[in-house]
Each structure stands twice: as structure tokens, then as C-alpha cells.
FITORDO-936688 format. One line per field, with one value per residue (C-alpha): chain; x, y, z; residue number from 1; residue in one letter. Coordinates in Angstrom, 1 decimal, m for minus. Each point is the difference from the previous one (the first is absolute). Last residue first. Layout:
// FITORDO-936688
c <- [A; ...] $
X <- [X; ...] $
Y <- [Y; ...] $
Z <- [Z; ...] $
k <- [NUM; ...] $
r <- [A; ...] $
***
This chain:
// FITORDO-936688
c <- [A; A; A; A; A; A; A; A; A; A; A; A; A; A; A; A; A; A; A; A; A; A; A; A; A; A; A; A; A; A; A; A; A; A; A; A; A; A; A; A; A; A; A; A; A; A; A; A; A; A; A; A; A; A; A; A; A; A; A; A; A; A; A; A; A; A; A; A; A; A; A; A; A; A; A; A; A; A; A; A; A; A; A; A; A; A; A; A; A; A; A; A; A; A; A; A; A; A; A; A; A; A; A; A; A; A; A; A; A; A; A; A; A; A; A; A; A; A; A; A; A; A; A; A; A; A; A; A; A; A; A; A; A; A; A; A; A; A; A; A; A; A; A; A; A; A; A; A; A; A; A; A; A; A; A; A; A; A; A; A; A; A; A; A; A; A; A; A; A; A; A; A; A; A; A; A; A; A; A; A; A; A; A; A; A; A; A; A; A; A; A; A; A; A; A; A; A; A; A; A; A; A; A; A; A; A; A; A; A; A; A; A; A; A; A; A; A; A; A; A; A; A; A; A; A; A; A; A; A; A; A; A; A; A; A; A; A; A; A; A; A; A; A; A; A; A; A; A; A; A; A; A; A; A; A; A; A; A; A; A; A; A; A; A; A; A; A; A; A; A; A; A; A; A; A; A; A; A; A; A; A; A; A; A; A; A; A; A; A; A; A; A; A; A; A; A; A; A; A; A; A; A; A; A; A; A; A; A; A; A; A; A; A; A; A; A; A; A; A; A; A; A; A; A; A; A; A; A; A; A; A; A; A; A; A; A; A; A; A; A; A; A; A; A; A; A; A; A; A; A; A; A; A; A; A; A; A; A; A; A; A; A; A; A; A; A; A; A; A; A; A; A; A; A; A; A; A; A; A; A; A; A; A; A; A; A; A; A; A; A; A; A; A; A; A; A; A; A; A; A; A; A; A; A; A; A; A; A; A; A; A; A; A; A; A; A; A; A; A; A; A; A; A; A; A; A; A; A; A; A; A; A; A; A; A; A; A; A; A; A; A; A; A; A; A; A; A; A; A; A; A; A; A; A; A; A; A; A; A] $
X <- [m5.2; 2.5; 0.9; 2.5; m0.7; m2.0; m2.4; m1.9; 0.1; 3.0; 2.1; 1.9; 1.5; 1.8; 3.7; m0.1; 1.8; 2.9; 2.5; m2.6; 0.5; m2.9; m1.9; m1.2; m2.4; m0.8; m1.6; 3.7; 1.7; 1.8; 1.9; m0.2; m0.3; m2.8; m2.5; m3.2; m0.4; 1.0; m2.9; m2.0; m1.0; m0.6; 2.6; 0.6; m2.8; m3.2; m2.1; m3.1; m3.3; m1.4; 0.0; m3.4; m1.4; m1.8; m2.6; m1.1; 0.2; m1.8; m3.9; 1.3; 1.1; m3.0; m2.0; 2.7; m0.7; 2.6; m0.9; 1.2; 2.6; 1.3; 3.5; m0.1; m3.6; m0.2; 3.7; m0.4; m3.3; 2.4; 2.5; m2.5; 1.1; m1.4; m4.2; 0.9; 0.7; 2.9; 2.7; m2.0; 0.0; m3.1; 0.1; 2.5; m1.3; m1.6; 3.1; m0.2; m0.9; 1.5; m2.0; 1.6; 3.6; 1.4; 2.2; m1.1; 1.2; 0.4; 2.7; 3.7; 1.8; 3.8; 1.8; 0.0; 1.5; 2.6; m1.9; 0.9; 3.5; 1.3; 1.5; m0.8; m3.1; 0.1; m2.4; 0.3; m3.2; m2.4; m3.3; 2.0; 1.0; m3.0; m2.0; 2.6; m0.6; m3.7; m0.5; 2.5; m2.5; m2.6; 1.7; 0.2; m3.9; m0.8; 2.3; m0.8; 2.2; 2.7; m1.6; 2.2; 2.8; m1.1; m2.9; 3.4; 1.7; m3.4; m0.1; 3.9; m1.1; m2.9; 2.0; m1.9; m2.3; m2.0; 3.0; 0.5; 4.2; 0.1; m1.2; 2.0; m2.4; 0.4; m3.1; m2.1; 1.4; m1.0; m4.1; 0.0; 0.9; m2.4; m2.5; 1.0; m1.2; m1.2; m3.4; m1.3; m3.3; 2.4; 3.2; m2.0; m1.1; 3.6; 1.8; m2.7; 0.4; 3.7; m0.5; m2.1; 3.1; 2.8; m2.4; m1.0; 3.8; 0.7; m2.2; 1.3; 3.4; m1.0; m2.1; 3.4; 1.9; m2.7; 2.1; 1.0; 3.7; 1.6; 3.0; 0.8; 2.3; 0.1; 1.9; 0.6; 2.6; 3.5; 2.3; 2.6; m2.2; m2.0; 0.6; 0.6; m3.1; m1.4; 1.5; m0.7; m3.6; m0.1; 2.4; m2.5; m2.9; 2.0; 0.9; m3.7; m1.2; 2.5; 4.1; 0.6; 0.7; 3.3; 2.1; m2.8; m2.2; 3.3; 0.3; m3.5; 0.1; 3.2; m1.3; m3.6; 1.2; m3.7; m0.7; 3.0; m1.6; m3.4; 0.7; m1.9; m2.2; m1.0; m1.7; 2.0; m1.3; 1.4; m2.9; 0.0; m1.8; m2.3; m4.2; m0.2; m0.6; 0.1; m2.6; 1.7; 2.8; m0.9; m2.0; 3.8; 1.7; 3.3; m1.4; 1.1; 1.9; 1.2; 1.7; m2.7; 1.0; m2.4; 1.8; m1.2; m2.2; m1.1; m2.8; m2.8; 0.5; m1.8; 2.7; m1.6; m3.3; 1.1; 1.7; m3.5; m0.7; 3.3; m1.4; 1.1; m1.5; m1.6; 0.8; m1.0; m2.5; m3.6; m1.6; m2.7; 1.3; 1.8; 2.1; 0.2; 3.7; 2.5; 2.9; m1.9; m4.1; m0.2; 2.3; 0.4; 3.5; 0.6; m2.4; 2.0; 3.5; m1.8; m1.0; 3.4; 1.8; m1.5; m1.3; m0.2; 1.2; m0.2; m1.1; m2.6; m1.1; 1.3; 4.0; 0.0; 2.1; 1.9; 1.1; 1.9; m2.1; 2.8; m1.9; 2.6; m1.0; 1.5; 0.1; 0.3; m1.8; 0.8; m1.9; m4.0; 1.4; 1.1; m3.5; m1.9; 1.8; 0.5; m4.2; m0.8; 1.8; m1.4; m3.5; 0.5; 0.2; 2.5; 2.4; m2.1; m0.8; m3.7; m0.9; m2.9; 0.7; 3.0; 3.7; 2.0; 3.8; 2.8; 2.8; 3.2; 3.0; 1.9; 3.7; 3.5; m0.5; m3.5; m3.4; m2.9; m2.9; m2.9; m0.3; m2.4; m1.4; m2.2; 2.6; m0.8; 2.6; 3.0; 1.8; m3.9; m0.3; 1.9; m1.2; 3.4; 1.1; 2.6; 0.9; 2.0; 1.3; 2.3; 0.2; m2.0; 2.2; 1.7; 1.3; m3.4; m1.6; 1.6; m0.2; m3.8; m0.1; 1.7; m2.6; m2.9; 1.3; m0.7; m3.8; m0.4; m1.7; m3.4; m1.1; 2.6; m0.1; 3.0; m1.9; 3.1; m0.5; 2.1; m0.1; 2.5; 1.1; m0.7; m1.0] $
Y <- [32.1; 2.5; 1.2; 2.6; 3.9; m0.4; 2.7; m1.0; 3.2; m1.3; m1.2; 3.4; m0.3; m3.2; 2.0; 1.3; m2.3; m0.1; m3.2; m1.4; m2.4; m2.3; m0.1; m3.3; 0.3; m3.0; 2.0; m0.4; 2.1; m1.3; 3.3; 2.9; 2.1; 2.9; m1.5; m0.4; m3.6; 0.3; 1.4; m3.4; m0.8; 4.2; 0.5; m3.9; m2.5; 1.5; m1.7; m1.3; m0.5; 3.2; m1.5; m0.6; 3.0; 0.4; m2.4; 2.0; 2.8; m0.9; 0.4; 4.2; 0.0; m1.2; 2.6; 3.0; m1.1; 2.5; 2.2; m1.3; 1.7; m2.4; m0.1; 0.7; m1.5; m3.0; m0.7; m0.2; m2.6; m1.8; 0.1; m1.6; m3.6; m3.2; 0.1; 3.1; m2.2; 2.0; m2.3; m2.5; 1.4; 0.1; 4.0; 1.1; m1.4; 4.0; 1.5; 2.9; 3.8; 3.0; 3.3; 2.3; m1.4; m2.6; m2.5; m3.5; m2.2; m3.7; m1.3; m1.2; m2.4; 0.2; 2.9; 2.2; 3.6; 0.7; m1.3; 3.0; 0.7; m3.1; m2.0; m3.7; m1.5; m3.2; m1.9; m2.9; m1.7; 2.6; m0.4; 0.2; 3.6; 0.7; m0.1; 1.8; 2.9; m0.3; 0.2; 2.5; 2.1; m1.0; 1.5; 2.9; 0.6; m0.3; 2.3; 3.0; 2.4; m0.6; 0.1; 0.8; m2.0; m2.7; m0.2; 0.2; m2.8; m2.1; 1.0; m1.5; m3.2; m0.5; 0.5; 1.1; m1.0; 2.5; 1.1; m3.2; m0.1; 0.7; 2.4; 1.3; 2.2; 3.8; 0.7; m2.9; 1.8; 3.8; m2.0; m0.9; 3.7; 1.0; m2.4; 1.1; 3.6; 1.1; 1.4; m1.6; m2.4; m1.0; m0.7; m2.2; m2.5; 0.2; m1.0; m3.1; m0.5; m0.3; m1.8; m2.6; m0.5; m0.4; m2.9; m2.0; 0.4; m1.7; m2.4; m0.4; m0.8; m2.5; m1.7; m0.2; m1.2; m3.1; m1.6; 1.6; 1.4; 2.5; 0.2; 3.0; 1.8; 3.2; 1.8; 3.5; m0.9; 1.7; m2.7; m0.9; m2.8; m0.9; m3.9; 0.1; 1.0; m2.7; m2.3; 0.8; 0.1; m3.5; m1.1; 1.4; m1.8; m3.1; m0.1; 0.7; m3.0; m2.6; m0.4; m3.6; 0.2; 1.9; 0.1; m0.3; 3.1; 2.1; m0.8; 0.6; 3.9; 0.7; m0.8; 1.2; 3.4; 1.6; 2.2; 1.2; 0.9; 0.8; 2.4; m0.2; 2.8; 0.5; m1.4; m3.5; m3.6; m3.3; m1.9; m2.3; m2.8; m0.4; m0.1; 1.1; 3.7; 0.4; 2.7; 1.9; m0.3; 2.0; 2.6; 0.4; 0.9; m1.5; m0.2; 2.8; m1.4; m3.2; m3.5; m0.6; m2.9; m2.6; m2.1; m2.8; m1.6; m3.4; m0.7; m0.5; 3.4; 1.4; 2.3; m0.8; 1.2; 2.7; 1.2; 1.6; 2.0; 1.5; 1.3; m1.5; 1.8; 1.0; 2.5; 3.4; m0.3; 0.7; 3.6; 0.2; 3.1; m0.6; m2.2; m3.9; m0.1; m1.2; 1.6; 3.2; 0.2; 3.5; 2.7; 1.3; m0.2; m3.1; m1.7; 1.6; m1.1; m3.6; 0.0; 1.5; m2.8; m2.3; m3.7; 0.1; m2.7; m1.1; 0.9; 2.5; 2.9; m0.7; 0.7; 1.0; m2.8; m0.9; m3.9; m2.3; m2.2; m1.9; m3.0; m1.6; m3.9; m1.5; m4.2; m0.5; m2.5; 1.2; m1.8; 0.6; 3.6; 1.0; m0.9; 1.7; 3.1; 0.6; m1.1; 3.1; 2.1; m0.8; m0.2; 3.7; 1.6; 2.3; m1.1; m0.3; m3.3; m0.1; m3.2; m0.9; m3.6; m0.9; 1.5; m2.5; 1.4; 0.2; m2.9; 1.8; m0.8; 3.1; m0.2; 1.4; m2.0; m1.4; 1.7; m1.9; 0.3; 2.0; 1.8; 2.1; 0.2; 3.4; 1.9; 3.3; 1.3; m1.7; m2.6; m1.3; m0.4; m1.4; m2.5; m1.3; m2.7; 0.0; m3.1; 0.1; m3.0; m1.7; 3.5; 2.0; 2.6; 2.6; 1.6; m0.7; 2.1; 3.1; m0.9; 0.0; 3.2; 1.4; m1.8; 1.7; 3.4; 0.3; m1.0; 2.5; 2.4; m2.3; m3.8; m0.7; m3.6; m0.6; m2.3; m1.1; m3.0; m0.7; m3.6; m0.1; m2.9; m2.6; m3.5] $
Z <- [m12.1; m1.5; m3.8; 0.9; m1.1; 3.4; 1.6; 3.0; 1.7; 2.1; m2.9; m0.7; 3.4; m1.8; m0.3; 3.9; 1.9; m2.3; 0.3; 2.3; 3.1; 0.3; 3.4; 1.3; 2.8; 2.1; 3.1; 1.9; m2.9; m3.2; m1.1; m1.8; 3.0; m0.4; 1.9; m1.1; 0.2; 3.8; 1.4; m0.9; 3.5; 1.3; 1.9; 0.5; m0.8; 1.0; 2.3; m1.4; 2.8; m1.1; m3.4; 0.3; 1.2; m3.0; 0.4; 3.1; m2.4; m2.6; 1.4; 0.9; m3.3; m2.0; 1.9; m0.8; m3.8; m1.1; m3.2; m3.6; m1.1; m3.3; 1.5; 3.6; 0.6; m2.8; 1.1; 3.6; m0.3; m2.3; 2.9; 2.2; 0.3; 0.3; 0.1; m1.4; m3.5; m1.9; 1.2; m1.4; m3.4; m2.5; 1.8; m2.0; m3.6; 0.4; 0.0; 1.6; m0.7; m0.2; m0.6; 1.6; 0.9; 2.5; m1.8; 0.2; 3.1; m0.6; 2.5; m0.2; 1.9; 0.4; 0.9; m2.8; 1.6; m1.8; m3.9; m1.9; 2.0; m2.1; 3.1; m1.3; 2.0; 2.2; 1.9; 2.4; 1.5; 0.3; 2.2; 3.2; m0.7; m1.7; 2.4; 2.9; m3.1; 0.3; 3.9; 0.0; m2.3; 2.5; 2.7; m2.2; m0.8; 3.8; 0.6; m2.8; 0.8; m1.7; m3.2; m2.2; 0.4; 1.7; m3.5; m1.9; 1.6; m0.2; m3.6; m0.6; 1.8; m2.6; m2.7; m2.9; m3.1; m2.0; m1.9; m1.5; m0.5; 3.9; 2.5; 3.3; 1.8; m0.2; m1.6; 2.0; 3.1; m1.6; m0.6; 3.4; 1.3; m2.3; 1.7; 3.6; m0.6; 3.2; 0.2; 2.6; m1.1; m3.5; 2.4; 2.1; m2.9; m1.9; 3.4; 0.7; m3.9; 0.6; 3.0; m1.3; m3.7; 2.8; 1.6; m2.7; m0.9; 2.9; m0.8; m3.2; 1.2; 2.3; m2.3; m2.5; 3.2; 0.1; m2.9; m3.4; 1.4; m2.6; m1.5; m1.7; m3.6; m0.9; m3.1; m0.9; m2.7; 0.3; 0.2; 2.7; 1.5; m2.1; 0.0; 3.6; 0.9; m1.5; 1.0; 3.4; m0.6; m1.4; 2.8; 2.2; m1.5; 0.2; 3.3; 0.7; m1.6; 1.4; m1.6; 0.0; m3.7; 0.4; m2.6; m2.1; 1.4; 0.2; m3.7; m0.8; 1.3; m1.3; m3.7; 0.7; 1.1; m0.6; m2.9; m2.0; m3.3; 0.9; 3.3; 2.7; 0.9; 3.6; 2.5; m0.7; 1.2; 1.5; 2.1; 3.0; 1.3; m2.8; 0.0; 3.8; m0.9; m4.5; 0.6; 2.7; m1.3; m3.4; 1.6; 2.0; m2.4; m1.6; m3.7; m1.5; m3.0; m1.0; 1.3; 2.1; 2.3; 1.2; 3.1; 2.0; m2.4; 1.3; m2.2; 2.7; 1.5; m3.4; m1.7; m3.7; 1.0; 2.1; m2.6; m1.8; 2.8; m1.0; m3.6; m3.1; m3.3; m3.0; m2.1; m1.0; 2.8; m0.3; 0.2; 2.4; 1.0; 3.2; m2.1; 0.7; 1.5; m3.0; 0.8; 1.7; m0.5; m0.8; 1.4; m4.0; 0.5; 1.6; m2.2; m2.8; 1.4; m0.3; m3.1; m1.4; 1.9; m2.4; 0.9; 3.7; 2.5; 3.2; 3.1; m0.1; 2.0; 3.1; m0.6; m3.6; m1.9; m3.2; m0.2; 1.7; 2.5; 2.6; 2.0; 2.4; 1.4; 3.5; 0.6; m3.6; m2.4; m3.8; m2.7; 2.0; 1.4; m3.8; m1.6; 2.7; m0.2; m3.6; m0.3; 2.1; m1.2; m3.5; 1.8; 1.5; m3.5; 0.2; m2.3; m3.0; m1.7; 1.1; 1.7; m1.8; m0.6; 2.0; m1.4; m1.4; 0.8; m2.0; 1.9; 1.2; 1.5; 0.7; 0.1; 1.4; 3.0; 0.7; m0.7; m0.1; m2.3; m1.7; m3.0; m1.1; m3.7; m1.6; m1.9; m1.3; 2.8; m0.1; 2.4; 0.7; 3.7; 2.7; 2.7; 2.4; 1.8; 3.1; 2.0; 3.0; 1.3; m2.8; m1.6; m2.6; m1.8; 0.7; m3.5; m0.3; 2.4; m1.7; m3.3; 0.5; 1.5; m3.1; m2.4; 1.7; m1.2; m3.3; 0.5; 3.1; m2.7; 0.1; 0.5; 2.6; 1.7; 2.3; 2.3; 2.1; 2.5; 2.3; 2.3; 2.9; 2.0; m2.6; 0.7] $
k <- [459; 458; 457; 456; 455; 454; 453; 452; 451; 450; 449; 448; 447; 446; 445; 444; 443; 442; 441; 440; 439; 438; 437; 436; 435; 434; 433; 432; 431; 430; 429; 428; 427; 426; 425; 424; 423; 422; 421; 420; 419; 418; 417; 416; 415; 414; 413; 412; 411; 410; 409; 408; 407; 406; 405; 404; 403; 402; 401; 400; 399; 398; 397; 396; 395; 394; 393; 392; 391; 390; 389; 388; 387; 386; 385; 384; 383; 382; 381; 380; 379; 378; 377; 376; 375; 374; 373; 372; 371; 370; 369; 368; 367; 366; 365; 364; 363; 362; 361; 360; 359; 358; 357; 356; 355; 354; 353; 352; 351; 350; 349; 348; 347; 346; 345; 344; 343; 342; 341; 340; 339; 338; 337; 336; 335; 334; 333; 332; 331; 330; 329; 328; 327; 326; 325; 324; 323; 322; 321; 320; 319; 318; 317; 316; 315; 314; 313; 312; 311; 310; 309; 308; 307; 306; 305; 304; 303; 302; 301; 300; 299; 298; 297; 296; 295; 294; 293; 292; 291; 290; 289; 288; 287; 286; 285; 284; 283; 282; 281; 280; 279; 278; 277; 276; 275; 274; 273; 272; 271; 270; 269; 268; 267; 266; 265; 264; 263; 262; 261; 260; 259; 258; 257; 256; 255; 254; 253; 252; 251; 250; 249; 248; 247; 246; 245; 244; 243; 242; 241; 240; 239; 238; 237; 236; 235; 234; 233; 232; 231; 230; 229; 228; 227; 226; 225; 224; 223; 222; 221; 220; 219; 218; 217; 216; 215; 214; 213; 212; 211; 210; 209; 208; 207; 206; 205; 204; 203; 202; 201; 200; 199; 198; 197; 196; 195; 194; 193; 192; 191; 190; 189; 188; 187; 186; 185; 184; 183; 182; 181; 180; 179; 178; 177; 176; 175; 174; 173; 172; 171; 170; 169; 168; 167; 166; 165; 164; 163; 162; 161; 160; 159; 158; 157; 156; 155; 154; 153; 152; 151; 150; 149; 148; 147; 146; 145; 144; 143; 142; 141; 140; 139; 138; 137; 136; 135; 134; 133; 132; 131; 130; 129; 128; 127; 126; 125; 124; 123; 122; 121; 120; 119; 118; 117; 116; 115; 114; 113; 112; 111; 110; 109; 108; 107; 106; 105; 104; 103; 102; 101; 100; 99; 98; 97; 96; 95; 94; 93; 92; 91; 90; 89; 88; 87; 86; 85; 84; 83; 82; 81; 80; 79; 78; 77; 76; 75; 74; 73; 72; 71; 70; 69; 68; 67; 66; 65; 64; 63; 62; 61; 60; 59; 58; 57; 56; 55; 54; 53; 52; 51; 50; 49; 48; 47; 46; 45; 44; 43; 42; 41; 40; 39; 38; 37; 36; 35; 34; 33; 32; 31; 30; 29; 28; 27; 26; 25; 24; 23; 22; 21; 20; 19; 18; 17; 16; 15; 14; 13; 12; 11; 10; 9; 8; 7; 6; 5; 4; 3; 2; 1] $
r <- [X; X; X; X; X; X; X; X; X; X; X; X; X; X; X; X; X; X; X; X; X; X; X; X; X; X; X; X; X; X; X; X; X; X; X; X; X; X; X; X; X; X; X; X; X; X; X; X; X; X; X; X; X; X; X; X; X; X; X; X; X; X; X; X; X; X; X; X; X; X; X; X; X; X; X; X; X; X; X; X; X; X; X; X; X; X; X; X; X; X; X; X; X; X; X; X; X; X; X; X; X; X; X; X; X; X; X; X; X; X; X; X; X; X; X; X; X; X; X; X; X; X; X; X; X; X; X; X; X; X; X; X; X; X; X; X; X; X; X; X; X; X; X; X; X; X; X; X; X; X; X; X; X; X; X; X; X; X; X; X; X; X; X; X; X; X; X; X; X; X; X; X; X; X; X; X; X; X; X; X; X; X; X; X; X; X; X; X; X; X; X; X; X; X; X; X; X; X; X; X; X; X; X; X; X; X; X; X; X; X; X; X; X; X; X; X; X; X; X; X; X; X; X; X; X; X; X; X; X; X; X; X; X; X; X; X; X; X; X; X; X; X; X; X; X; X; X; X; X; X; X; X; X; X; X; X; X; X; X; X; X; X; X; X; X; X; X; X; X; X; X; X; X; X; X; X; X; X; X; X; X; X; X; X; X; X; X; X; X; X; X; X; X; X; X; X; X; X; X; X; X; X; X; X; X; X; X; X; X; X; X; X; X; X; X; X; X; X; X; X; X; X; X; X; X; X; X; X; X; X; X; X; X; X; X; X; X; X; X; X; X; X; X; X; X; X; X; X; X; X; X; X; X; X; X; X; X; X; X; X; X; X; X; X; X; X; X; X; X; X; X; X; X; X; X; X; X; X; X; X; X; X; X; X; X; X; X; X; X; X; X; X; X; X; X; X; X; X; X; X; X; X; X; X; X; X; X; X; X; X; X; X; X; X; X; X; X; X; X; X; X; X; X; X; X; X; X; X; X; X; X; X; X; X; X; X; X; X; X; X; X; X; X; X; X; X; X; X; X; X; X; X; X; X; X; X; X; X; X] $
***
């Protein structure tokens, strides 16, 4: 029996087509060992091609069979079936005592998963603040594509198949709408909140190695080796990369409970600010302003807003204690995490949060509230949103029958200064809190990057 089974489901039907082939040189100058066995799903090596392939990967070689796709599986990569079927077929030929899931492909953190077909359709969506990446549009308009959402993983990450680890080897998916929904599927998962660059991806090469040189390695060895690996492979260059581990067992209910929390105080602090006078929403709308975002302005750090929200609203005890709450959260929610020292992503610290721009008019997402995270019977930051964002009054009723719920994380204690204080240090070091920091030639080269402008193809 293996020790380690790893899959790779490098199916790209898009731009990422001339890329796929570098990852694959990667694992296989790697290569399957005598207890490690690593298979791999790529699509067609062109576009206009409709075959995938399918097959393991040993030293300096892929072994590949083309696939028969079921009866009405589509043959696009982001059809959950074809997943699906990668996963089932590779656990059945490959028994291992521990099982890695690694989905390569473009990504928008909730939104969707996997896969677009043109980048111009999705920049569009993004522009036009209709349904992002694939989101049903606000409008009634359908999708310019169809595609993978993270409900839909919960399907292939059922407990019964053994998957410790699901990577995301693509863009903005480290948040914490995506954890929650994915809680008690896998043990861990591996997931950027920023960009991540198309033609460098994940250190797959380094990454394998250390996983066959030592195959007794558990889950959370390997997440940090992944993220270690990672970090190194940057290291020295100017990309505005990120890179976490996060834990997807009870500390994800922790987290959001905490959250629940933060997000009934801030309406509690909204609520009396709107019968005094006092202008605690501006103040709200400054800290989302000065919040660290990433490569999809509507997501940001959720440590970095509790910084600004102790920043600016110092007053407001209830509403800091809370904020501690969140960061202790999230120091026992993430694993290792590591982010290169481009002064665009400073303060990334690990999990990011859905938080759209305040400004007259805004709206959210509608496909939000599908999410369990967006469910008040779990958390209230959706409540948060509609009032910060869309300005909706305060349901001073619905408060006052939250806030026994709310005092859940009364019984956390924070971690440290604040539990997760450390990530924003300014030492380029591994801290205590499992933060990598990359040392950087020119800190300030990617600053261009933080509105979510590339001239890079990214994921």
C-alpha cells in the first residue's frame, strides 16, 4: 500500500493551455515512487481539442490512456462528474493510507472554483458587477460560461473517500466562505488570496520530492511543506504572491463564530451610532478603505480590517474584544501561511473575506447568500454587508435576539497580543504563528497588482 496518493486534475479549457505542460514537467522530473503514487488528469494540449488524458506519472514520464467520458458528462473541465470520475478511478488503482486532491485551473475564491472559458468574459462580469466568474447575474442574465462552484467539491471531498488535502493551485481562493463550505469534508486545504501566477504556479517539483523522500510525512506535514516550497520558489522575485494552510475541522466553526460575533457588534456599533449622531459607519467605510485587498477588489484580509477597525475605533470595546476574538480565530484556523514581501499584499495574513467596496449605490452579489457562511442561522456578516454596503437600517430587534448567540467566542482566549499579531510583523522570517515571509529583491515592483491589474496571465 502507498503512503501518499496525489492526484493532479490539471484540466485547463482557456488561456492556462500553454501553461499546463510546465507543471507537468515539473512532477515528472519527480515521478511516482515505490510509496508515493502521483496520477494526474490533463486536458487537450491545444485548445480546439476535445480529449483528456489520464495516467500516472513516474520519472521523466506520463503514462497516459485518453479518457472515455460517461454519457453526458460534458468534456469541459469544470464539469463536477469529470472531477468526479479522476477521483474515483485513481483511489480504486491506487490504495494509500493518506490522499492529496490539487485542482489547477483559474479561480475567484467563492464564486467559482474552476474554470472560465475567456478571461474577457470574466473581466466583464467583474466590470459590469453582475454575476462575477460565472455567478447568475443580478439581472437575470445567464453566465458567459458555465461553471464549478465550492458546493459543488463537497461532492468529491465526501469523508468517505479519504481526502486529506485539496489544494487550489489558482487564484483567490484562501477565504474563509470557501472553508466554511468545504468544513469536515478534508483535513486541511492549500489556497492563495491573491493572484498566482500562470507560468510558475505552485513548486510542484520541490514539493514531490520532499513528499518521496519522505513518504511518512502526515497531512499537515505536507501542507506545510507545500507552503514552504513555495515560498522558496519566489523567493527573490518580484511577484505579489500568497500562499496558506488552513485547518477544515471544528477550528473552521470556531472561526465563524467568532466572526458571528465581530459582524453583532459592528451592527450593535452601527445601531447606536445612527440614534446619537456619531458617524461610526464612515468610520467603517475608512477601515474597509484602508484594508489590505487582493487581485478581486471585493475580497480582503480579514486580519488586516480588524487592525483597521483597532485603529479607528478605539473606542468601541465591545467591538475590539471581538476583533481579538477574530484574529485569535484565525490564528488557530491557519496552518502555515506565507506571502512574498511586495508592499501590495503587507498585510495578507492568511484568510480573506467578502467585503464589497462601500459607495452609493453598491450592491452584493446576489449568489452570496446560496453560501453557508451567508446563512444567519451561522453567521451574521451577511446581515453586516446588506447594512454597511447596501445601507440597509439595523434590525435593533434581531440584534437584541443575537446577542446571546453572539457571546460565543467569549469563551476564546486570544493567542498572544492579539493570536495572529505576528503575521504582520515586519521580519521576514518564519514566526511562531507559522508565517513564512519571502525576502524581496524590490518590495515595491508588484504594487501595481493590488487593484487587480496583471500584464501576466494569472489564475
Amino acid at each position: 500500500m502507498n503512503d501518499w496518493l496525489v492526484m493532479l486534475f490539471l484540466e485547463g479549457d482557456n488561456d492556462l493551455f500553454p501553461f499546463g505542460q510546465n507543471l507537468l514537467n515539473e512532477a515528472t522530473s519527480v515521478g511516482s515512487s515505490d510509496r508515493v503514487a502521483i496520477v494526474a488528469q490533463c486536458g487537450p494540449e491545444r485548445p480546439g481539442q476535445k480529449d483528456s488524458t489520464r495516467g500516472p506519472i513516474l520519472p521523466g514520464h506520463h503514462e497516459t490512456v485518453k479518457i472515455a467520458l460517461a454519457s453526458g458528462m460534458a468534456n469541459r473541465s469544470h464539469d463536477i462528474s469529470k472531477i468526479l470520475d479522476f477521483v474515483e478511478d485513481s483511489i480504486e488503482r491506487y490504495e494509500a493510507r493518506n490522499r492529496a486532491l490539487i485542482l489547477w485551473d483559474h479561480g475567484n475564491g467563492w464564486q467559482n472554483v474552476h474554470s472560465f472559458d475567456r478571461v474577457v468574459d470574466a473581466v466583464e462580469a467583474l466590470k459590469q458587477r453582475r454575476g462575477l466568474y460565472g455567478v447568475p447575474a443580478d439581472n437575470g442574465t445567464p453566465p458567459s460560461s458555465e461553471q464549478l462552484f465550492v458546493s459543488d467539491l463537497r461532492t468529491v471531498l465526501d469523508p468517505d473517500r479519504g481526502i486529506a488535502v485539496v489544494g487550489f493551485d489558482s487564484c483567490l481562493m484562501s477565504m474563509i466562505e470557501v472553508a466554511f463550505q468545504l468544513r469536515e469534508t478534508a483535513q486541511f486545504m492549500i489556497a492563495s488570496q491573491h493572484i498566482v501566477p500562470a507560468a510558475r504556479g505552485w513548486a510542484y517539483e520541490a514539493l514531490l520530492r520532499a513528499l518521496t523522500l519522505n513518504s511518512q510525512m502526515n497531512a499537515e506535514e505536507l501542507v506545510r511543506t507545500a507552503v514552504d516550497t513555495f515560498a522558496g520558489s519566489y523567493n527573490g522575485l518580484d511577484n505579489a504572491v500568497t500562499l496558506t494552510g488552513i485547518r477544515l475541522s471544528s477550528e473552521v466553526d470556531r472561526a465563524v463564530s467568532a466572526i458571528d460575533s465581530f459582524s453583532m457588534a459592528l451592527l450593535g456599533a452601527i445601531a447606536t451610532s445612527d440614534e446619537d449622531g456619531t458617524d461610526v459607519r464612515t468610520q467603517l467605510a475608512y477601515a474597509r478603505r484602508y484594508t489590505q485587498q487582493f487581485g478581486n477588489p471585493d475580497y480582503v484580509d480579514l486580519y488586516s480590517f480588524c487592525e483597521q477597525i483597532e485603529k479607528r475605533l478605539p473606542d468601541e470595546h465591545r467591538l475590539i474584544r471581538t476583533a481579538e476574538f477574530v484574529m485569535s480565530a484565525i490564528g488557530r484556523l491557519v496552518v502555515r501561511h506565507t506571502r512574498s514581501g511586495a508592499a501590495s499584499i503587507d498585510h495578507a495574513n492568511g484568510i480573506s473575506i467578502y467585503f464589497p467596496q462601500t459607495y452609493p449605490g453598491a450592491k452584493l452579489a446576489k449568489a452570496y447568500a446560496q453560501l453557508d457562511f451567508a446563512n444567519t442561522l451561522y453567521c451574521s456578516w451577511s446581515t453586516f454587508l446588506n447594512v454597511l454596503v447596501e445601507g440597509a437600517a439595523v434590525d435593533l430587534d434581531k440584534i437584541a435576539r443575537r446577542i446571546p448567540s453572539a457571546a460565543r467566542a467569549d469563551d476564546m482566549e486570544p493567542q498572544g497580543q492579539y493570536g495572529y499579531c505576528q503575521c504582520a510583523a515586519p521580519a521576514r522570517k518564519t514566526s511562531a504563528t507559522g508565517v513564512v515571509q519571502m525576502s524581496q529583491r524590490h518590495p515595491a515592483a508588484s504594487a501595481h497588482s493590488h487593484n487587480g491589474q496583471r500584464k501576466t496571465t494569472t489564475r
